[in-house]
C-alpha positions as CSV (number, residue, x, y, z in Angstrom):
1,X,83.8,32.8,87.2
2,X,85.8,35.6,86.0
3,X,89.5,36.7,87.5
4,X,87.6,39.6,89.3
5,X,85.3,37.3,91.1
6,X,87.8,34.4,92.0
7,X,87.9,34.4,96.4
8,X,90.8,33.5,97.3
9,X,89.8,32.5,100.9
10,X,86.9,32.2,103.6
11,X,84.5,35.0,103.5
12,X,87.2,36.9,100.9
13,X,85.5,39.8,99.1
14,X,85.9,39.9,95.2
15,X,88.0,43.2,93.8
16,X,84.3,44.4,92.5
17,X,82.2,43.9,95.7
18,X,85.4,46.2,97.1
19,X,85.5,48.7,94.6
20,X,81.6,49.1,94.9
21,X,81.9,49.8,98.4
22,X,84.4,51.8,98.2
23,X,82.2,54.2,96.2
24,X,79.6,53.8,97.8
25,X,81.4,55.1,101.3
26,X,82.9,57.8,98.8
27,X,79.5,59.1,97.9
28,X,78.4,59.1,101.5
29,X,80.9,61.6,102.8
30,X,80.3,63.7,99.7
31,X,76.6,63.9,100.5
32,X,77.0,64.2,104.1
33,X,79.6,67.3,103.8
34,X,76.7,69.2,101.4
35,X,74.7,68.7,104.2
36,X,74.3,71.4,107.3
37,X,71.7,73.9,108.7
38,X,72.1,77.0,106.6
39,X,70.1,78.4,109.1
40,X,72.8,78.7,111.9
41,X,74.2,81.6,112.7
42,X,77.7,82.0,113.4
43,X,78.9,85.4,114.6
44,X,81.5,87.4,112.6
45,X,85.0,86.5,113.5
46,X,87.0,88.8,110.9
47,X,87.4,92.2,111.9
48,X,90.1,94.5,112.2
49,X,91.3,92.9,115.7
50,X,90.5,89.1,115.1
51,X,91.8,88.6,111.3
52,X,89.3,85.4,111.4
53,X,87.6,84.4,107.8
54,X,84.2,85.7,108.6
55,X,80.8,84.9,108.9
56,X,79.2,81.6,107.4
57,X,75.7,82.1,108.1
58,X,72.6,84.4,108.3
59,X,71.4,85.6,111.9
60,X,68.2,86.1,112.3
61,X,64.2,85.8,110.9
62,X,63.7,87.3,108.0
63,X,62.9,90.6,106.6
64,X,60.0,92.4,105.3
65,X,60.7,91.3,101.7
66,X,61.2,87.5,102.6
67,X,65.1,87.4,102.9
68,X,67.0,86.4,105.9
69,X,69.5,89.3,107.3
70,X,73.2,89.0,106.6
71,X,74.0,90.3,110.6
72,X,72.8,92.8,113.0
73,X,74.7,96.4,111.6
74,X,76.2,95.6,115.6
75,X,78.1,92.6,114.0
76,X,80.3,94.4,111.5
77,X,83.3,96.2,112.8
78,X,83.7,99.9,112.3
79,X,87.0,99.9,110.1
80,X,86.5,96.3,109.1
81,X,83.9,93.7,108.4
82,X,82.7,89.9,108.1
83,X,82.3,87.8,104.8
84,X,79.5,85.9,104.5
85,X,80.7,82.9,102.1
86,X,77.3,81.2,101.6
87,X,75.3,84.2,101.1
88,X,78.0,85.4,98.0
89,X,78.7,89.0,100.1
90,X,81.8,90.6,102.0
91,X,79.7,93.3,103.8
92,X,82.0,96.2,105.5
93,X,81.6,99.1,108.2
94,X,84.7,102.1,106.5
95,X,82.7,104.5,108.9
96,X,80.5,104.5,111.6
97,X,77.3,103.8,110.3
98,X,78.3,103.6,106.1
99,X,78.1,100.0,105.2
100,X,79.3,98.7,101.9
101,X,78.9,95.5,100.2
102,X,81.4,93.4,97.6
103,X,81.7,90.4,95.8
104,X,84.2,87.9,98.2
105,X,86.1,86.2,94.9
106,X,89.5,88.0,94.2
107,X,89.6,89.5,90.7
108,X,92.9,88.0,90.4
109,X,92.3,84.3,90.2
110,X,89.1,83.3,91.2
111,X,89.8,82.6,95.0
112,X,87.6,83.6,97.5
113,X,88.9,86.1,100.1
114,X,90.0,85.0,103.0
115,X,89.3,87.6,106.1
116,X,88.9,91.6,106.6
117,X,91.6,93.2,108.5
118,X,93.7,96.1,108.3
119,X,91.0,97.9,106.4
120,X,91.5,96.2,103.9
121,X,89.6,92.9,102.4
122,X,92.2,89.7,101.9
123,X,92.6,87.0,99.5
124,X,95.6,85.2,100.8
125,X,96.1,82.7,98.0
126,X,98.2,85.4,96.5
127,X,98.2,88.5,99.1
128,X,95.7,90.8,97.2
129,X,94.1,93.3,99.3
130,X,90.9,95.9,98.6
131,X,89.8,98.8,100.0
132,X,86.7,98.5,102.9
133,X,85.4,101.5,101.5
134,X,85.4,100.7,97.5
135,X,86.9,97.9,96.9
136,X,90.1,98.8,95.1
137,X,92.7,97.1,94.6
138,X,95.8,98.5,97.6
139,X,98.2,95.9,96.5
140,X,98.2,93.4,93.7
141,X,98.7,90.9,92.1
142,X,95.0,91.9,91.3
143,X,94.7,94.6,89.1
144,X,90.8,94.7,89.4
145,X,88.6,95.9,92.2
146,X,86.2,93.8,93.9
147,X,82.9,94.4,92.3
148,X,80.0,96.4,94.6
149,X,77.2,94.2,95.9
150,X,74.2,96.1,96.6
151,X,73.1,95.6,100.4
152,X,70.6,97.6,102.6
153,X,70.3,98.7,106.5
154,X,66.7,99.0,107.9
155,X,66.5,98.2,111.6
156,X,69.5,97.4,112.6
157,X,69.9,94.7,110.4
158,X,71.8,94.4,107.2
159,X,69.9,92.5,103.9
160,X,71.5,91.7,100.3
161,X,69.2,94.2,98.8
């Protein structure tokens, strides 16, 4: 028997049998946090009155062309907007009726922007902010603006084009 497998009382576990469980219980809560129902839709909590981090889901059946809408055009604030972390989009409302669509990571490093408010789009890891209506840079550290993601309204709905 080797040190690692010496018990040391009744029913004592060896250091292995321990450290295998341990993992095991380890993977479990990795697998179960991947899990979800991407299908649930949560409605948009960023805006410019809540300051909330966005939406997480996609709302409704899906569209002609197979994909799932981002939100009902209803859904994003005039002046503001919703990100939509696990769809890759920040999708915004500068005027009634003109809705644009940007990539949520911060050009500065990496992060992914945190909420829309202000008119303006927020990463708070270092308090960049972009324009709602191009996605310029209104105060740094960023010096890049967020890049344009192409996005489409037809029926009241808004789509990732």
């Amino acid at each position: 028997m080797s040190d690692d497998e010496v018990l040391t009382g009744p029913g004592a576990r060896t250091r292995r049998a321990l450290l295998a469980g341990a993992g095991a219980v380890g993977a479990s809560v990795v697998l179960a946090a991947c899990g979800g129902d991407d299908e649930a839709a949560t409605p948009p909590t960023s805006g410019p009155t809540s300051g909330g981090p966005g939406v997480t889901g996609a709302p409704g059946a899906g569209s002609r062309d197979g994909t799932a809408p981002l939100a009902r055009t209803t859904d994003i604030p005039v002046g503001g907007g919703a990100i939509f972390v696990e769809r890759g989009v920040v999708v915004t409302q500068p005027t009634e009726g003109e809705f644009k669509g940007f990539d949520p990571i911060c050009t500065h490093q990496r992060c992914p922007v945190s909420n829309v408010d202000g008119g303006t789009i927020n990463c708070t890891c270092h308090n960049s902010r972009f324009a709602i209506s191009d996605g310029s840079v209104r105060q740094g550290p960023a010096t890049k603006p967020l890049p344009a993601k192409q996005i489409k309204v037809e029926g009241g709905q808004v789509y990732l084009a």
